[in-house]
C-alpha positions as CSV (number, residue, x, y, z in Angstrom):
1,X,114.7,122.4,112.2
2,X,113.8,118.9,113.9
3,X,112.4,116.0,112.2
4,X,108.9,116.4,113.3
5,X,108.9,119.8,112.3
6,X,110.3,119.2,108.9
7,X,107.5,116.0,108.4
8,X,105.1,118.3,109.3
9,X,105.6,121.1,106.8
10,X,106.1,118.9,103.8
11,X,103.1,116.6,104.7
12,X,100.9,119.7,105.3
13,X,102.1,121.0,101.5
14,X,101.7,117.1,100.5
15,X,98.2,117.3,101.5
16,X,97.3,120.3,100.0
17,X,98.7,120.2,96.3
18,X,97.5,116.5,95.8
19,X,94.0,117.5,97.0
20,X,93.9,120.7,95.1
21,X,95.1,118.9,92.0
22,X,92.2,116.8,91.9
23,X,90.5,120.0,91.3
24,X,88.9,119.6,94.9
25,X,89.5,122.4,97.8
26,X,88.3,119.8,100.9
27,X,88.7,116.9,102.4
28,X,87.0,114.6,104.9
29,X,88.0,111.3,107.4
30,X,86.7,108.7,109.4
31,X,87.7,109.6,113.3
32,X,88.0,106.7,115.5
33,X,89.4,108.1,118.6
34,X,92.7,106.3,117.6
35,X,95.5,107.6,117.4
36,X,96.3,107.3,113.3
37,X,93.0,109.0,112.4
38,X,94.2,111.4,115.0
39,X,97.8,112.5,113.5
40,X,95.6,112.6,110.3
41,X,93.3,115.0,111.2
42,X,95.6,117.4,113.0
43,X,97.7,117.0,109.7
44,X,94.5,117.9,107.7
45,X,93.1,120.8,110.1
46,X,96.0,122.7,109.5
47,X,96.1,122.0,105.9
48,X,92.6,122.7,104.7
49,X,91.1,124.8,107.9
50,X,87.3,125.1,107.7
51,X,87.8,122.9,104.5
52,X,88.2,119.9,106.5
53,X,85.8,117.5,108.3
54,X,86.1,114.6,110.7
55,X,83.2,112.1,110.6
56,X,83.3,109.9,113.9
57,X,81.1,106.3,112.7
58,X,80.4,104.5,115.8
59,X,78.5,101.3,115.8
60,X,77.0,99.2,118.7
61,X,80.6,97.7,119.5
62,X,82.5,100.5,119.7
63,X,83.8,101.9,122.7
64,X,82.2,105.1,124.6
65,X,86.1,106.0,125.6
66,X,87.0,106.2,121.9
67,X,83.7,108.4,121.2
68,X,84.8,110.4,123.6
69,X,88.7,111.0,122.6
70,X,87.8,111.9,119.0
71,X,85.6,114.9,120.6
72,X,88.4,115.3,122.9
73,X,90.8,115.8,119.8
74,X,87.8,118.0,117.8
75,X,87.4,120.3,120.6
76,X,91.3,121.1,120.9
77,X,92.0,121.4,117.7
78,X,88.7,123.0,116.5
79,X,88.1,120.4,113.8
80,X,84.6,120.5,112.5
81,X,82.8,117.0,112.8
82,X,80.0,115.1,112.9
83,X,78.6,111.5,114.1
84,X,76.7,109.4,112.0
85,X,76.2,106.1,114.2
86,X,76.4,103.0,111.6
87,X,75.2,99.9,113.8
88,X,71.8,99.3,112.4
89,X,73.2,98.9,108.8
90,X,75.3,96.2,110.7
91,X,72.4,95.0,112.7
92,X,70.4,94.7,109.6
93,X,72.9,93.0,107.3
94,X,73.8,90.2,110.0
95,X,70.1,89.5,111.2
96,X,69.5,85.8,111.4
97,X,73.0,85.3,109.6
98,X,76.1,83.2,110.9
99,X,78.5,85.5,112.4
100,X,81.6,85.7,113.8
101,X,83.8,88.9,115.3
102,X,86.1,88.8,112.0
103,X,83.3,89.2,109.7
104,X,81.3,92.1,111.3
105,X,84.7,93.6,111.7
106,X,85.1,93.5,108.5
107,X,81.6,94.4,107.3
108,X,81.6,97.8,110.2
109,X,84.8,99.0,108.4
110,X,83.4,98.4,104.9
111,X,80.0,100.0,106.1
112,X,81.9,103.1,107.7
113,X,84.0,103.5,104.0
114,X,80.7,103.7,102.4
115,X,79.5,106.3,104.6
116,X,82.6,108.1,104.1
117,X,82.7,108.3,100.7
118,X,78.9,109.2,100.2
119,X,79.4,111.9,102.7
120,X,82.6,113.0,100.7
121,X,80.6,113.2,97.6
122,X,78.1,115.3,99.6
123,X,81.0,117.5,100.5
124,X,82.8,117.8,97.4
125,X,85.6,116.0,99.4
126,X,88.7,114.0,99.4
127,X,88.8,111.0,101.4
128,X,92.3,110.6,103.0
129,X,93.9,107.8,104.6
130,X,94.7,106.9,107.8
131,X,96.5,103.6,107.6
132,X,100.6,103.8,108.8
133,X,103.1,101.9,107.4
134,X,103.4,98.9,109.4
135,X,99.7,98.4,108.9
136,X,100.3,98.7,105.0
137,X,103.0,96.2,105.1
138,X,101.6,93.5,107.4
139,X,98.1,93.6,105.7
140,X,96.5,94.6,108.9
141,X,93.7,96.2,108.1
142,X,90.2,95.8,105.5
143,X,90.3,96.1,102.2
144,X,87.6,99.1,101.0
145,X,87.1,99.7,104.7
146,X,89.9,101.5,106.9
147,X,92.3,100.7,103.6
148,X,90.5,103.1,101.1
149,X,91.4,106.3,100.4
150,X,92.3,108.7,97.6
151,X,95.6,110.2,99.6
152,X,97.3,108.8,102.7
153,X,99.5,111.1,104.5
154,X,101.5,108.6,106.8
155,X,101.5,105.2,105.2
156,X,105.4,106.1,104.7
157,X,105.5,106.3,109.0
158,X,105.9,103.4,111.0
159,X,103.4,103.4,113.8
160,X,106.3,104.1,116.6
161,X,107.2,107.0,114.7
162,X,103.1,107.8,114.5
163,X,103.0,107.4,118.3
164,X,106.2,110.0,118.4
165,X,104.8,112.5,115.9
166,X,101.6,112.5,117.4
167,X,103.1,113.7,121.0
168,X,105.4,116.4,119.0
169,X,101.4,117.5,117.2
170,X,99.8,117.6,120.8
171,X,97.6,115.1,120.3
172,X,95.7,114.7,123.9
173,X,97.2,112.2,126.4
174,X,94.1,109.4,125.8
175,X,94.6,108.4,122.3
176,X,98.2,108.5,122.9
177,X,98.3,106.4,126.0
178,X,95.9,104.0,125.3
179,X,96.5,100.6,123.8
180,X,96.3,100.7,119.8
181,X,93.1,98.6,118.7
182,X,91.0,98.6,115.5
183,X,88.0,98.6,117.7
184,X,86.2,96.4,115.7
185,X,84.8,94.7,118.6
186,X,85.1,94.5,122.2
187,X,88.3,94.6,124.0
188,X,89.9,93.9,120.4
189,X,93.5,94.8,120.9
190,X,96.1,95.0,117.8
191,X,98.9,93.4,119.8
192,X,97.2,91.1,121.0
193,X,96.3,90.4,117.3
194,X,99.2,90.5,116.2
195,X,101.4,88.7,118.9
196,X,103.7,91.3,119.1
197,X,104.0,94.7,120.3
198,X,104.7,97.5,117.5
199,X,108.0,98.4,119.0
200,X,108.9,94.8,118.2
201,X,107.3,94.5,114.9
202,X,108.9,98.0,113.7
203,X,112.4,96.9,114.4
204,X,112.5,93.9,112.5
205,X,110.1,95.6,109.7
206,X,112.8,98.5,109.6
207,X,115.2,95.5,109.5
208,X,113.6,93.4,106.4
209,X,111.9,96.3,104.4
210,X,114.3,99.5,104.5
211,X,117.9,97.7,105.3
212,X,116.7,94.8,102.8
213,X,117.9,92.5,105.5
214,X,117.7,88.8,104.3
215,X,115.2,86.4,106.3
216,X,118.6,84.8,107.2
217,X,120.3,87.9,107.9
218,X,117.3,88.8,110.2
219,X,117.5,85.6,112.3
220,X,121.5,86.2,112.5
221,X,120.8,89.4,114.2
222,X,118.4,88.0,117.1
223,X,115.2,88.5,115.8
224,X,113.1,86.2,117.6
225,X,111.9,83.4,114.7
226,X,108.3,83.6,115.1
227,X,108.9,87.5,114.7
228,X,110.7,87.0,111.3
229,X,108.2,84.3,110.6
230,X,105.1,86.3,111.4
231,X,106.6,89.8,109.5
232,X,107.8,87.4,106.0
233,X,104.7,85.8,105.7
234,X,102.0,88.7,105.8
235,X,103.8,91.2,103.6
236,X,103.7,88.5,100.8
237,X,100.6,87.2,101.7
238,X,99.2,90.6,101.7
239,X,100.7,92.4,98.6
240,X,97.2,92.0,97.1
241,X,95.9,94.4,99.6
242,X,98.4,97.2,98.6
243,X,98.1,96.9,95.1
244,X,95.1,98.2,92.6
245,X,92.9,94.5,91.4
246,X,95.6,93.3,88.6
247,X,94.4,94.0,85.2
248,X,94.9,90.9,82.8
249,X,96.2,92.3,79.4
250,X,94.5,91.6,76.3
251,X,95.5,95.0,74.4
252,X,97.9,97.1,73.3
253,X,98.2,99.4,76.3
254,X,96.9,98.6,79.7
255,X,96.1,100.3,82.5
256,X,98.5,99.0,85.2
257,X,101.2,97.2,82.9
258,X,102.4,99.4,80.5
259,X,99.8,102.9,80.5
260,X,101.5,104.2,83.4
261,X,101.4,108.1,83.6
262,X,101.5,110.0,86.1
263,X,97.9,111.0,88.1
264,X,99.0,114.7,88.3
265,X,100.4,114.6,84.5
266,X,99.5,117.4,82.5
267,X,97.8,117.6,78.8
């Protein structure tokens, strides 16, 4: 069986017995028209069926291309969705306000999260993630906006393998082929962002995190400095962002430190 194949059947299962466990039978996501939310929802059509809904949150900055892939990737794979356009809540918030690309950015992904999750309570729904692994290790993305979720299904996969996994899913040609971007604002580009392309990033993230490759040992090897530099600095800057707000302990037993069972444990 090849390696696709394989990740698909367990993270189809995955999705389904940590959803059901919950004591919920659905689940819902934010679709961008990238091509993470993509790999997502094909991962959670299959899973949950009818059960499963894709929410597409546009607001006045986002792109009528990326509108138009997410209905591209609905129609093909029969994914029931809807549109709920979230740019007066932005327009509102930032009315006579300083403002700056960052911070509506921010605010649209926070604004879309909060959508999401009323919707999923309206649903009876699980909100799953749609945030890779070279995302969760760099810090690239907004905390309680694209970052929450209940369940993420591929923040294990680096976002080449994404890009692979989607083809081997038959996700459509535009959202593969088009440049990745958070599409937080107008020709916002995530390699441009970043300052390196994810192929590059990837390698020397594979290097540090899963080889446990030194700083040293990387620059040894011929990663370019300002890679190494770039990749060291964010995933300890950013730990924050992957961890649950740090409890400070005052009692016996504290959630976080040393009450640490299981979610799916059972009485």
């Amino acid at each position: 069986m090849k390696k696709y194949e394989l990740i698909e059947n367990y993270l189809v299962k995955f999705l389904k017995d940590e959803v059901y466990k919950t004591g919920l039978k659905s689940s819902i996501i934010g679709l961008s028209g990238g091509i993470d939310s993509a790999v997502v929802a094909v991962l959670a059509q299959k899973a949950f069926g009818e059960n499963f809904r894709a929410v597409m949150l546009p607001s006045s900055s986002s792109s009528q291309s990326s509108f138009d892939d997410a209905n591209e990737l609905c129609t093909k794979f029969n994914i029931i969705n809807q549109t709920v356009y979230i740019g007066d809540l932005v327009e509102i918030y930032f009315k006579d306000k300083e403002k700056t690309n960052l911070r509506i950015g921010n605010f649209s992904a926070r604004m879309r999260m909060s959508v999401l999750y009323d919707l999923s309570a309206k649903y009876s729904s699980l909100v799953l993630g749609t945030s890779n692994k070279s995302e969760l290790l760099l810090g690239y993305g907004t905390m309680f906006g694209d970052l929450a979720s209940a369940i993420n299904p591929i923040g294990d996969m680096y976002k080449t393998e994404v890009f692979e996994f989607a083809e081997y899913l038959g996700v459509p040609d535009s959202i593969i082929k088009k440049p990745p971007t958070a599409d937080l604002w107008e020709g916002q580009s995530d390699e441009e962002d970043l300052g390196f392309t994810y192929a590059q990033l990837d390698l020397a993230l594979k290097a540090f995190v899963d080889e446990r490759l030194s700083k040293e040992e990387l620059l040894e090897n011929k990663f370019d400095k300002e890679l190494v530099d770039l990749i060291t600095q964010k995933i300890y800057q950013n730990q924050f962002k992957r961890k649950l707000p740090i409890i400070a302990k005052l009692g016996h037993r504290t959630i976080g430190h040393d009450f640490l069972y299981p979610r799916d444990i059972k009485m």
